[in-house]
RODREN-347415 format. One record per atom (N, C-alpha, C): x, y, z. Coordinates in steps of 0.001 Angstrom, whole numbers, padded with zeros to 6 digits, always signed. Example, Ala and Ser with C-alpha at 12.3 -4.5 7.8 and 13.67 -1.06 7.14 Angstrom:
BEGIN
+013190-005690+007800/+012300-004500+007800/+013200-003300+007800/+012850-002250+007080/+013670-001060+007140/+012900+000030+007870/
//
This chain:
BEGIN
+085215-036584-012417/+085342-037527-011298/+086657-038302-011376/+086994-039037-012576/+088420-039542-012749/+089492-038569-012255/+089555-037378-012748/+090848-036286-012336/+090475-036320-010934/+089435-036345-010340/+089206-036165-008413/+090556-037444-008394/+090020-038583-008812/+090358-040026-007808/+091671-039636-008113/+092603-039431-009468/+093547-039374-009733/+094238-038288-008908/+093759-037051-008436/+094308-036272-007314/+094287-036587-005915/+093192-037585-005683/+093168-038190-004468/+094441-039358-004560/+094111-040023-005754/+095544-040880-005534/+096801-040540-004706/+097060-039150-005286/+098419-038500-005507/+098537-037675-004149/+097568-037249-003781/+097571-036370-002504/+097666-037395-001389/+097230-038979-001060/+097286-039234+000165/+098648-039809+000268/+099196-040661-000633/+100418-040470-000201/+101652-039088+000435/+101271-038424-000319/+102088-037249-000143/+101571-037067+001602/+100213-037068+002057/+099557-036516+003055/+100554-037600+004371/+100248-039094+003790/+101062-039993+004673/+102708-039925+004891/+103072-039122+003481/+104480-039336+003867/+105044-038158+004892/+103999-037001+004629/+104400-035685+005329/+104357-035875+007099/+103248-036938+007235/+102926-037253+008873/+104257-038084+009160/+104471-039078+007963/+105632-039942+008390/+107254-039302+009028/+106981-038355+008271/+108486-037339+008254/+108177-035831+009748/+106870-035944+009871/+106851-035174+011112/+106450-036142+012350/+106048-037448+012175/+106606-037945+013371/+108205-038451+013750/+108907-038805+012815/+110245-038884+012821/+110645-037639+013406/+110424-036740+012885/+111240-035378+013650/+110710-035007+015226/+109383-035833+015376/+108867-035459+016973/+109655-036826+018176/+109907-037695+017158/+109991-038942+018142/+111662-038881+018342/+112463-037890+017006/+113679-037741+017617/+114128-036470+018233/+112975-035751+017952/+113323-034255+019430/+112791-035170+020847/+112024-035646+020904/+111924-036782+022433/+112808-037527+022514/+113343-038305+022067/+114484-039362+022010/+115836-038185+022424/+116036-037339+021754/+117063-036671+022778/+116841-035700+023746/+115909-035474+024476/+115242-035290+025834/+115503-036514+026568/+115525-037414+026322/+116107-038454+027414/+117283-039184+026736/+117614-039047+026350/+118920-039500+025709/+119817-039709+026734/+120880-039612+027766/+122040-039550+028650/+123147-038984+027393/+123315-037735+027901/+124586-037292+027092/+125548-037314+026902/+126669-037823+025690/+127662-037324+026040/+128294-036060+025980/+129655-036255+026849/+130297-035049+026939/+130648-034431+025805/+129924-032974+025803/+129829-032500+024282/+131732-031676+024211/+132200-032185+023037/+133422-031567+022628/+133050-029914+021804/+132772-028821+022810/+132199-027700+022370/+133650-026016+022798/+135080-026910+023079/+135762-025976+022952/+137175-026098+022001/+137524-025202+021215/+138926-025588+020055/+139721-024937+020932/+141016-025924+021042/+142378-025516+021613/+142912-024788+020556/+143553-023364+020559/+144275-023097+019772/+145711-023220+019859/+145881-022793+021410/+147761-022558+021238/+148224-023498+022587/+148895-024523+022979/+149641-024471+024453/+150898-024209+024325/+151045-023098+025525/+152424-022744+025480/+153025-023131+026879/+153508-024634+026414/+154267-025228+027825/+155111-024888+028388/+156052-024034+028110/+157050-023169+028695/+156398-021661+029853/+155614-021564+029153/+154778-020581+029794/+153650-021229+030894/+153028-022049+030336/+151837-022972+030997/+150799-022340+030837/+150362-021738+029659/+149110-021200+029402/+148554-021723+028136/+147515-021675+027918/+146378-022205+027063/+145608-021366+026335/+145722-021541+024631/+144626-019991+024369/+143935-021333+023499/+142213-020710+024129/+141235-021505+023689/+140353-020330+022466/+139436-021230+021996/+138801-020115+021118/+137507-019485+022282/+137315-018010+022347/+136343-017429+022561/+134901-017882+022738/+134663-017783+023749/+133026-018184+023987/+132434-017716+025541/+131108-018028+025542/+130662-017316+026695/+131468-018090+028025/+131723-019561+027659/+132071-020012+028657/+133426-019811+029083/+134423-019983+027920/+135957-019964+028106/+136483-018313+028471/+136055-017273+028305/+135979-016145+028874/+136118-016132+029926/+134660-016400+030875/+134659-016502+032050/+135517-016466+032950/+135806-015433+033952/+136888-015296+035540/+136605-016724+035909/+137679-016580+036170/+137492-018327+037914/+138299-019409+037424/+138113-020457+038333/+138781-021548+038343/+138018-022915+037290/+138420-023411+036472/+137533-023832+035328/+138685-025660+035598/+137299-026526+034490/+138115-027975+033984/+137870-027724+032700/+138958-028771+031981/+138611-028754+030418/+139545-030373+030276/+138279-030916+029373/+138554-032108+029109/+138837-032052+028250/+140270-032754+027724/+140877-032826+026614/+141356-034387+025947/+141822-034412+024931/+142046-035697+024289/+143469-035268+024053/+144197-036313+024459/+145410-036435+023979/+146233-037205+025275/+147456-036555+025822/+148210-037369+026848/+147703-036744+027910/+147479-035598+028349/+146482-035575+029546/+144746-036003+030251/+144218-035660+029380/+142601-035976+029432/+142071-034654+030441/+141934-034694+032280/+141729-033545+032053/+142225-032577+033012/+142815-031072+032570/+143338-030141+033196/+142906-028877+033613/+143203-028040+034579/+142739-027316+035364/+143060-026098+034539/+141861-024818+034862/+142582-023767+033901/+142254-022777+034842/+143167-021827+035133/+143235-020946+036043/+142599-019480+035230/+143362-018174+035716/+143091-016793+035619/+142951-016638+033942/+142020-015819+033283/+142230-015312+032128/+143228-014265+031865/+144222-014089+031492/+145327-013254+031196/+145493-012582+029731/+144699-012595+028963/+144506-011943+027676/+142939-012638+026967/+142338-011743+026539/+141299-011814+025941/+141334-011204+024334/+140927-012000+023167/+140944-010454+021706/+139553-011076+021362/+139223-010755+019893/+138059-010894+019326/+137479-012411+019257/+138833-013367+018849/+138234-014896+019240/+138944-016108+020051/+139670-015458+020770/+140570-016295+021674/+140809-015623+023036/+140922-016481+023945/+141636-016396+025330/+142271-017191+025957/+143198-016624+026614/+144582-016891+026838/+144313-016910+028387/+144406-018616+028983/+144700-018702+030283/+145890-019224+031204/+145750-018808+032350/+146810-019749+032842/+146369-021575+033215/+147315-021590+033007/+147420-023663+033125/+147489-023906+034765/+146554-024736+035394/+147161-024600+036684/+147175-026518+036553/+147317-027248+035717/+147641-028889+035378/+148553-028549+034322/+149976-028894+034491/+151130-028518+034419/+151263-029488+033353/+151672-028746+031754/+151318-029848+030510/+152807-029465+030187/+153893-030980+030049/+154938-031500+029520/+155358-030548+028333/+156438-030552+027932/+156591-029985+026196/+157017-031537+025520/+156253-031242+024999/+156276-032527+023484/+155257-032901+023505/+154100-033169+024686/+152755-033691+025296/+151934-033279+024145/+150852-034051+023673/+150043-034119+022580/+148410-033877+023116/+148118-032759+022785/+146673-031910+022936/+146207-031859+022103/+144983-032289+021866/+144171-032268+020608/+143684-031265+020900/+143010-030589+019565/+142331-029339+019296/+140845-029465+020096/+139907-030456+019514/+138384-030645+020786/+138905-030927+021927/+137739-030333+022669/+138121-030292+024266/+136757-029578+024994/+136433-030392+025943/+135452-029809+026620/+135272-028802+027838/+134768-027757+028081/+134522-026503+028824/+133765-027384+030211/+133957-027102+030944/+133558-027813+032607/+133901-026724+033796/+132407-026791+034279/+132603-026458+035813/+133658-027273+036947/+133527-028208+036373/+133839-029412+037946/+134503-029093+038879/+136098-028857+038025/+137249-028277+038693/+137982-029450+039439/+137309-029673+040211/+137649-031365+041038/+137549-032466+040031/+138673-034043+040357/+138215-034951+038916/+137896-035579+039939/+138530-035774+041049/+138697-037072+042297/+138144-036099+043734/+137428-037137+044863/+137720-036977+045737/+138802-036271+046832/+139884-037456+046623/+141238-037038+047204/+141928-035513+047197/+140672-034626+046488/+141895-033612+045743/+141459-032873+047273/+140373-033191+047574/+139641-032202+048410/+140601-032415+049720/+141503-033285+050067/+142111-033372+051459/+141245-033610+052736/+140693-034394+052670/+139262-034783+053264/+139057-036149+053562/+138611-036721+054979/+138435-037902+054940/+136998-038616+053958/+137479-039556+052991/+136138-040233+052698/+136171-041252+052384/+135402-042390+051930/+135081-043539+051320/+133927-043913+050646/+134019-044847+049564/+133310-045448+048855/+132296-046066+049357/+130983-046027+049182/+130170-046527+049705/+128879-047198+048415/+128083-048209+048839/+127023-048677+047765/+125926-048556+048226/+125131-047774+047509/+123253-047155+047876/+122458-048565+047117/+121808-049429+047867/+120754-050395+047215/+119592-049660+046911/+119851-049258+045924/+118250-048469+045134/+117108-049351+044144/+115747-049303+044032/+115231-049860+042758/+116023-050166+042317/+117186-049646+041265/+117609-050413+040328/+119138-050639+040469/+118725-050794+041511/+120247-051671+041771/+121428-051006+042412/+122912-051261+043036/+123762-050839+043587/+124130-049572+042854/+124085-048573+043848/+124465-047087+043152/+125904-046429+044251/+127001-046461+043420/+128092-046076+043975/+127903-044862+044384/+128164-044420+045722/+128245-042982+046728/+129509-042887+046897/+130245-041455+047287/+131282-041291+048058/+130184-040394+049391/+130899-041275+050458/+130235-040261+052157/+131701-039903+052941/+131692-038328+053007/+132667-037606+053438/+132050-037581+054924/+132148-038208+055765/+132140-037944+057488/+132110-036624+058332/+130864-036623+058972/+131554-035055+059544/+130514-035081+061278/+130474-034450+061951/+129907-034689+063389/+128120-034217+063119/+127896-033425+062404/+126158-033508+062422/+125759-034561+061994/+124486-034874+062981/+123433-035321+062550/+122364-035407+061368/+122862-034240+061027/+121894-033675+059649/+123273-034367+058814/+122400-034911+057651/+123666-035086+056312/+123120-034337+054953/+124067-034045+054647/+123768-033596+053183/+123650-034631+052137/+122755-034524+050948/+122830-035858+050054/+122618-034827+049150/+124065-034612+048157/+124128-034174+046810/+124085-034959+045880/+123325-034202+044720/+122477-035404+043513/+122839-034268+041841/+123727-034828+041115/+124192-034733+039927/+123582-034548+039322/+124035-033675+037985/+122830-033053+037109/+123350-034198+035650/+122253-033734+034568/+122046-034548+033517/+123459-033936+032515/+123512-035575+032215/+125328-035373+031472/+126274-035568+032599/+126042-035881+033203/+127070-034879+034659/+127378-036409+035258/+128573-036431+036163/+128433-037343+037537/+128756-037061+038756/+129100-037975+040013/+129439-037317+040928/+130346-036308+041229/+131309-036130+040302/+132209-035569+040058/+131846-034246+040348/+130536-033611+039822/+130097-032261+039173/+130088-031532+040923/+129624-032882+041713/+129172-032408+043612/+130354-031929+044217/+131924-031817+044269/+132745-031850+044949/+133097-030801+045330/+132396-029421+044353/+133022-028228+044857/+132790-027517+045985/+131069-028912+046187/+130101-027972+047388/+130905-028464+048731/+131250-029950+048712/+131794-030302+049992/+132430-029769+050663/+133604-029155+050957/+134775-028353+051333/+133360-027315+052268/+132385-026569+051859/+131857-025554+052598/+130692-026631+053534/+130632-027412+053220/+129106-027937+054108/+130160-029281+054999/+131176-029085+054717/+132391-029849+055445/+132849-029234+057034/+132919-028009+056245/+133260-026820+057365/+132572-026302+058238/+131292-026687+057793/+129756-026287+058317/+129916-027494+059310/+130440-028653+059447/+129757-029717+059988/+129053-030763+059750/+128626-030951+058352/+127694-031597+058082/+128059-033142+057331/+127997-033840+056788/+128683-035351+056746/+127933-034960+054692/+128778-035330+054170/+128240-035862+052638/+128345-036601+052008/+127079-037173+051483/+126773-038413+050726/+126113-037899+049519/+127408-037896+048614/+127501-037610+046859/+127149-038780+046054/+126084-038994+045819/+125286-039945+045311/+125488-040179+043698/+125296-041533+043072/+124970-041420+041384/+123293-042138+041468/+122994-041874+040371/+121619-042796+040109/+121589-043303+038520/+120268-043860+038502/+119949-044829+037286/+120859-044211+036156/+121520-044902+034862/+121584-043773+033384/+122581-043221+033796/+123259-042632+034500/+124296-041547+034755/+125565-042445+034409/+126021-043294+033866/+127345-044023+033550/+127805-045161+034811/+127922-044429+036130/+127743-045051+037156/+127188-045856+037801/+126069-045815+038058/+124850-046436+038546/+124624-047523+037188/+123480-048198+037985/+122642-049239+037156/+122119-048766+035766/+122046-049620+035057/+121412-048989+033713/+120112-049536+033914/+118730-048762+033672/+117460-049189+033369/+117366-049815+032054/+115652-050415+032438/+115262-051528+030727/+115955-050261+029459/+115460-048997+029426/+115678-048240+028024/+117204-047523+028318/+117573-047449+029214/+118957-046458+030059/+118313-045213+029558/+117377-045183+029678/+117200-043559+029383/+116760-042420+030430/+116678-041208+031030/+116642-040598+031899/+115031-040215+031450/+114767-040462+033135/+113094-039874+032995/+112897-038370+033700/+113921-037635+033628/+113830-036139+034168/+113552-036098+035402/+113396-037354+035981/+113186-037200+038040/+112329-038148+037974/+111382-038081+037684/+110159-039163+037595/+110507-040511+038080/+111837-040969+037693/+112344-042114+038294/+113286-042026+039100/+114018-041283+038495/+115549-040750+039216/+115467-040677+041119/+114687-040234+041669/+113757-039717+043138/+114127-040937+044091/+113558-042047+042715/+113538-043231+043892/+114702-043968+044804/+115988-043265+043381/+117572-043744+043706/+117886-042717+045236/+117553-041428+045152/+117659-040540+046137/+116783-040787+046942/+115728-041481+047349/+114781-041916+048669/+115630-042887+048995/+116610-044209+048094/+117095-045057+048810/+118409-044554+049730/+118849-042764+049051/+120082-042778+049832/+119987-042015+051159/+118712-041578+050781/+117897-040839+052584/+117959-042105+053288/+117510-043252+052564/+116863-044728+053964/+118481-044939+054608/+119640-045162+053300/+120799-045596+053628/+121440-044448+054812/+121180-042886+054581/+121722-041796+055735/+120975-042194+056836/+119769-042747+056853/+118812-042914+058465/+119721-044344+058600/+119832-044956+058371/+120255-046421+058727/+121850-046362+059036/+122596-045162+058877/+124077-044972+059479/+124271-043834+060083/+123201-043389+060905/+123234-042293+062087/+122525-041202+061626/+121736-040894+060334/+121362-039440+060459/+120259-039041+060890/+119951-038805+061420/+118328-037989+061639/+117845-037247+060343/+118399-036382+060276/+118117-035283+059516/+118375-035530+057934/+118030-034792+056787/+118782-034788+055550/+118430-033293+055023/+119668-033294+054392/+119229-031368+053561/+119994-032397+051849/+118917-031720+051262/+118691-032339+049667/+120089-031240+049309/+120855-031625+048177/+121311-030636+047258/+121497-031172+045683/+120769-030341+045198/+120653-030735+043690/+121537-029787+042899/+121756-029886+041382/+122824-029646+040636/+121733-029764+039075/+121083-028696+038792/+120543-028608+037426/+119204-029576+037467/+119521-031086+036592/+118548-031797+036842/+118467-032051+038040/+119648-032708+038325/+119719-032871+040374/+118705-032404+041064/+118589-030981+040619/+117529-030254+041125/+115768-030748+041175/+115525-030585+040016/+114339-031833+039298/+114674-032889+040041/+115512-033856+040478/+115420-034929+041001/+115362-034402+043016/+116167-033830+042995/+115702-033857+044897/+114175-033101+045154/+113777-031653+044421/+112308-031892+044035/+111267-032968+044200/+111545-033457+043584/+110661-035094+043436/+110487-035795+044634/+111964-035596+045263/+112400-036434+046525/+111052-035880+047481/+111558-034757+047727/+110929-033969+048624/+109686-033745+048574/+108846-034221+048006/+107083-034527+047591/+106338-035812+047671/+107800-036591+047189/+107096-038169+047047/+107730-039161+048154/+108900-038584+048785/+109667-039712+049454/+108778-040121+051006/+109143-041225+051185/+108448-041716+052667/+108786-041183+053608/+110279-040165+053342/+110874-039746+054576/+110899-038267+054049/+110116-037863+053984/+110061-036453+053482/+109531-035512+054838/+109524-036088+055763/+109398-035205+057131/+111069-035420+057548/+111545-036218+057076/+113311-035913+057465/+113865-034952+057009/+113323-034512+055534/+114152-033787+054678/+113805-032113+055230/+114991-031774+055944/+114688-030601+056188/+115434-028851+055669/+115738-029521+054427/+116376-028111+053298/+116501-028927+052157/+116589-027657+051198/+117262-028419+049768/+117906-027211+049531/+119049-027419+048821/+119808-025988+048428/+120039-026659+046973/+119613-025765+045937/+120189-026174+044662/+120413-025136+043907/+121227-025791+043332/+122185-025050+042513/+121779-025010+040429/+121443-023683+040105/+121094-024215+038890/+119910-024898+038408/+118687-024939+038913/+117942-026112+039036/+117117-026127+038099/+116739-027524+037312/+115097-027420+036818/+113908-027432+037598/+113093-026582+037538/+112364-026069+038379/+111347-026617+037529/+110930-026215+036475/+109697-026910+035413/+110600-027477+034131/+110360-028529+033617/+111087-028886+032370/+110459-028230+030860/+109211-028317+031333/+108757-027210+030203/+109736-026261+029774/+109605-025381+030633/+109933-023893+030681/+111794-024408+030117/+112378-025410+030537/+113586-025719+030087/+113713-026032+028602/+113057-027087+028449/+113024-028245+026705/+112398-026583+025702/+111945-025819+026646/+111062-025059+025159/+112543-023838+024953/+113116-023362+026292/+114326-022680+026197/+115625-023005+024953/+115812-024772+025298/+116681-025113+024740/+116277-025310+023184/+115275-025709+022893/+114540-026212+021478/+115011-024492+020955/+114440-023738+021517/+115194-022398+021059/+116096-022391+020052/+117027-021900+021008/+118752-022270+021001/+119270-022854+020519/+118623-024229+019857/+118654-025322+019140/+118676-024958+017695/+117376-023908+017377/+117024-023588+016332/+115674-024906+015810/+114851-025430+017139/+113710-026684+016734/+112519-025404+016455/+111842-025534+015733/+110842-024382+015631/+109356-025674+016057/+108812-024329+016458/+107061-024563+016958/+106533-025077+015553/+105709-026499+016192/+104970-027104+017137/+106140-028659+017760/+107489-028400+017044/+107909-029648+017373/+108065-029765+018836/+108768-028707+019697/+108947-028881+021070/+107337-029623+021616/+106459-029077+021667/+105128-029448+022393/+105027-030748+022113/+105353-031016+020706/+104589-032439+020378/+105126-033574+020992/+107235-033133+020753/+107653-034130+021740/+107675-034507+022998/+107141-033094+024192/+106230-033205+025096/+105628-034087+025118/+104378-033640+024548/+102929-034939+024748/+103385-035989+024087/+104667-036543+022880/+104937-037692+022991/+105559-038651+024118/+106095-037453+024820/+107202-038481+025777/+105873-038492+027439/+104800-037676+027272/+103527-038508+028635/+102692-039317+027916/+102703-040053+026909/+101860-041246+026665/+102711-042648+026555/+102253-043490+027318/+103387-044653+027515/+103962-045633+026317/+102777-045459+025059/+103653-045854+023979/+104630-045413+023407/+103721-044037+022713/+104718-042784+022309/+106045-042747+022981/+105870-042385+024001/+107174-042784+025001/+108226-043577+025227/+107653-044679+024762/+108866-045769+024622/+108988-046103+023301/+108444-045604+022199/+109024-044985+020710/+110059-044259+020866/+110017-043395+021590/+110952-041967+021987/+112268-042246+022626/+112400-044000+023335/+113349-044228+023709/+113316-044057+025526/+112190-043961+025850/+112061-043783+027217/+111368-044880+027964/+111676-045378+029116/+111262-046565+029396/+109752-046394+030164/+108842-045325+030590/+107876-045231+030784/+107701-043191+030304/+106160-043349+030531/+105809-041608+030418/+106113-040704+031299/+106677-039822+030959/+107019-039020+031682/+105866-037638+031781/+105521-037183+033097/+104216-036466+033194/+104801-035226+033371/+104808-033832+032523/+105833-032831+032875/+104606-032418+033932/+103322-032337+034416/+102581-031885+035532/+103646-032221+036440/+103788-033495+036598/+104360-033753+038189/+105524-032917+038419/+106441-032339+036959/+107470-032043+037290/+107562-030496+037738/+106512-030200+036849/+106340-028383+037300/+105869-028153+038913/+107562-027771+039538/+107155-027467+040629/+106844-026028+040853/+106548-025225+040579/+105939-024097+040237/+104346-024502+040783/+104037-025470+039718/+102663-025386+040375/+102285-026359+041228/+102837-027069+041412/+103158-028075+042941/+104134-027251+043961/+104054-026051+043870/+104813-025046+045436/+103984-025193+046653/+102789-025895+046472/+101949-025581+047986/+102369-027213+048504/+102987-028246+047645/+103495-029251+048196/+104429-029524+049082/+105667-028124+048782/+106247-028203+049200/+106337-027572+050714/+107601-028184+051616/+107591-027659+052864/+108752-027465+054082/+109632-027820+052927/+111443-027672+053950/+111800-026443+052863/+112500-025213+053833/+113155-024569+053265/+114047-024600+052118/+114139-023739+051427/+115324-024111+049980/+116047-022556+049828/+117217-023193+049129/+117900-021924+048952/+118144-022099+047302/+117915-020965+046686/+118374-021530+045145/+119659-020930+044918/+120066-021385+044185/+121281-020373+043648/+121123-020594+042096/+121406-019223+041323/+121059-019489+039990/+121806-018021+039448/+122138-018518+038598/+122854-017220+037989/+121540-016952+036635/+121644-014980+036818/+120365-014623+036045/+120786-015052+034416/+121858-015075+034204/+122160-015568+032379/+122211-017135+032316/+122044-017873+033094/+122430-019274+033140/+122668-019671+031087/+121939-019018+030664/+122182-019955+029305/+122064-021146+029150/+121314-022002+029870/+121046-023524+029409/+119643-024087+030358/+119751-023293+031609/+119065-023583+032487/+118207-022106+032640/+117231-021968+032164/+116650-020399+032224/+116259-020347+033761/+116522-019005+034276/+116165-018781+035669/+114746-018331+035868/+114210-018184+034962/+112563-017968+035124/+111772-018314+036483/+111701-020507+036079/+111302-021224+036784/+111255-020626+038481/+112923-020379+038451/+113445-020556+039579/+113210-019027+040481/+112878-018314+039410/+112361-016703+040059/+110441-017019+040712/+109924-017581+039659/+108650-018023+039905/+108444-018819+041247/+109206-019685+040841/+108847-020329+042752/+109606-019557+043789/+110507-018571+043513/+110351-017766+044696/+109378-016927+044882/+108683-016653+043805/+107244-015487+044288/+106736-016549+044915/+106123-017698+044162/+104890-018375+044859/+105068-018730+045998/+106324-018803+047041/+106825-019838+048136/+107780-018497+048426/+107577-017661+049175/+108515-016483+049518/+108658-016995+050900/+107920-017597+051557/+108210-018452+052789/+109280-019542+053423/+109389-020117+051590/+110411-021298+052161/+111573-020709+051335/+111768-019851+050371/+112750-019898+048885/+113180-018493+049219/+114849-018639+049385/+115975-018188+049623/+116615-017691+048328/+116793-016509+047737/+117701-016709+046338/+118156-015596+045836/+119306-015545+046430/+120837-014474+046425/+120670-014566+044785/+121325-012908+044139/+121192-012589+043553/+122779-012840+042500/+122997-014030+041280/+123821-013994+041086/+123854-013465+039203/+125133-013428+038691/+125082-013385+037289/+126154-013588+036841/+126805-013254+035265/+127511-013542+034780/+127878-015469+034821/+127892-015650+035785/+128400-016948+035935/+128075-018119+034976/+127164-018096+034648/+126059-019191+033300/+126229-020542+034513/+125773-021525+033681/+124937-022619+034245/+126331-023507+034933/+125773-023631+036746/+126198-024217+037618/+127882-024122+038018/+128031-022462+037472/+129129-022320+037686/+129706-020857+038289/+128430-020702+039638/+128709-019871+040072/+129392-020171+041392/+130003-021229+041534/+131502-021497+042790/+132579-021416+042075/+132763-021566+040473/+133891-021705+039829/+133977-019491+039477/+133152-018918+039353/+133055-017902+038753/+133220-016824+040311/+132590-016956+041535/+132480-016433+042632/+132387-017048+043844/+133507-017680+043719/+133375-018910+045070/+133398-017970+046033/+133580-016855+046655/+133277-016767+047810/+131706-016028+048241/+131117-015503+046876/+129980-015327+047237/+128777-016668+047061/+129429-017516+046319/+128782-018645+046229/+128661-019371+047837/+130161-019632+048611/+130323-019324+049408/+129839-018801+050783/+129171-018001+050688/+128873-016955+051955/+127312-017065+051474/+126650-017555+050155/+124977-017797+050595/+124640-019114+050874/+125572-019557+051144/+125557-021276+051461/+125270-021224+053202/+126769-020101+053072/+126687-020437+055061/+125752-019622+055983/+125555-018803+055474/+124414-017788+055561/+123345-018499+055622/+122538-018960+054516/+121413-019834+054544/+121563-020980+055922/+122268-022047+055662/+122550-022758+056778/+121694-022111+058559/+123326-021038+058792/+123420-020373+059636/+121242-019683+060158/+121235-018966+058906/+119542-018279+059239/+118373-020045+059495/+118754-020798+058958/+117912-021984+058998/+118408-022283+060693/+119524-022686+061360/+119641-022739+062481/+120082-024047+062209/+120562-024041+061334/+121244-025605+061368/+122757-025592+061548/+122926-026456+062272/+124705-026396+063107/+125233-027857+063177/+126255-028349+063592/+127241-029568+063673/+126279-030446+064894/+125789-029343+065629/+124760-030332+066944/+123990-030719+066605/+123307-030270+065584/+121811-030513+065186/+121796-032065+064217/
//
């Protein structure tokens, strides 16, 4: 009986410290699920050759890539445009420079890989102005590009991301007719910071985008067509189920989208190298409202509400997805699934190579032509 107690001694600590050390590892795989990211420094400069104006970066799925690219850099520029790939070998590629870098100019080796392409407004040659969305949580800076429809577009930024990420779409829904209001919300750097600043995957995010539908009805629009951008996506989703004006909203076109976050957090935990049971647990930590705000989140987040997959019979304005089949960050699963379940409302041209939200930078003109196409088959025009 003594050797029992003396093994019981010895075993419950061990038993408490093992729970102690696997809730630490669950409460910080949740804690960076809502985290607001920064911009990850995930590309090495190897060579600039300013005489030439080309750039050899190290090899990767992204820096490969055909098309028109950004890359944020540290040093005397910050950030520059990178044109055509012109040599490829086993771990480098060699592009052209289309942001014209000085000789003597100081480039640090980290540097970040970006869709954006656009940094500013202005680049677009376009009338616009600054505008302020009164949302829940407070003044949320818009840019609204003017245009003669009635219908407006309200593009909504993905996670990590800011308005910045929206600019490539304008130029085509410009041309279309349509007026855009490139929105920020809660957490995104821009906007208001919430009690935790932490992102609730849409759950909250929705409400910043219902205030910028009230603000488009209250300066001429009738109409609104949603466009989301990854999470964006997850957030005009939301819009379009819960908002008061959700008989206004008559499209969403997104680009890249989270469609279920499940099916996302368990992708990335992957990729990550988080092994099973941690993904799930930080799940069900981040929908119980304590757990949750252990985790760094300012309320629970319910991934039910978010799986629109199985909330498809909610939905009821046409959508167009666009998704490239390798996305690599954003799995296209989701986004194949709600086109079976909803073959009625869900539109979704067949793209690839491109990876995540960078199929205007990779194939702008087929990116391009399912934009106006969609539009065009919806019957939406500059009159409308």
């Amino acid at each position: 009986m003594k050797s029992l107690r003396h093994a019981v001694a010895l075993l419950v600590p061990a038993v408490l410290a093992l729970g102690a050390a696997l809730s630490f590892l669950v409460f910080g795989v949740a804690r960076r699920v809502v985290t607001p990211m920064r911009r990850p420094v995930d590309t090495q400069i190897l060579a600039v050759d300013t005489g030439a104006q080309t750039i050899e970066l190290e090899r990767t799925a992204d820096t490969e890539l055909p098309g028109r690219y950004g890359l944020f850099t540290t040093g005397t520029y910050g950030y520059v445009k990178l044109g055509a790939v012109l040599g490829v070998d086993a771990t480098s590629v060699r592009r052209k420079l289309l942001t014209k870098i000085e000789t003597g100019a100081r480039v640090d080796r980290g540097a970040g890989f970006s869709g954006y392409y656009y940094s500013s407004p202005s680049e677009l040659h376009l009338s616009w102005q600054n505008v302020l969305i009164g949302s829940p949580a407070g003044p949320c800076p818009a840019w609204f590009f003017p245009a003669a429809s009635s219908t407006w577009v309200i593009q909504v930024h993905g996670r990590g991301a800011t308005r910045v990420e929206c600019l490539r779409a304008v130029p085509v829904l410009h041309a279309a007719g349509f007026p855009n209001l490139v929105v920020s919300y809660r957490n995104d750097t821009e906007a208001p910071r919430s009690r935790a600043g932490a992102y609730a995957l849409g759950t909250a995010e929705w409400r910043d985008v219902d205030a910028a539908i009230a603000y488009a009805l209250r300066h001429g629009a009738e109409r609104v067509i949603l466009m989301g951008w990854s999470m964006g996506g997850a957030v005009s989703l939301q819009a379009s189920v819960n908002s008061s004006y959700r008989d206004r909203i008559v499209g969403l076109i997104l680009e890249s989208p989270v469609v279920d976050w499940r099916t996302v957090l368990r992708f990335q935990a992957r990729i990550a190298g988080v092994r099973a049971p941690l993904p799930e647990l930080a799940m069900s930590a981040l929908q119980r409202p304590l757990t949750a705000r252990i985790s760094g989140a300012d309320d629970a987040i319910s991934f039910d509400r978010l799986d629109m997959v199985a909330r498809s019979g909610e939905l009821t304005a046409p959508m167009l997805i666009l998704h490239s089949a390798d996305d690599g960050f954003v799995p296209i699963d989701s986004s194949l699934a709600l086109q079976r379940a909803r073959p009625d409302l869900v539109t979704m041209p067949e793209f690839s190579v491109a990876r995540h939200t960078k199929i205007w930078n990779y194939d702008q003109p087929g990116w391009t032509a399912a934009i106006t196409d969609w539009l065009e088959a919806q019957g939406f025009s500059a009159s409308a």
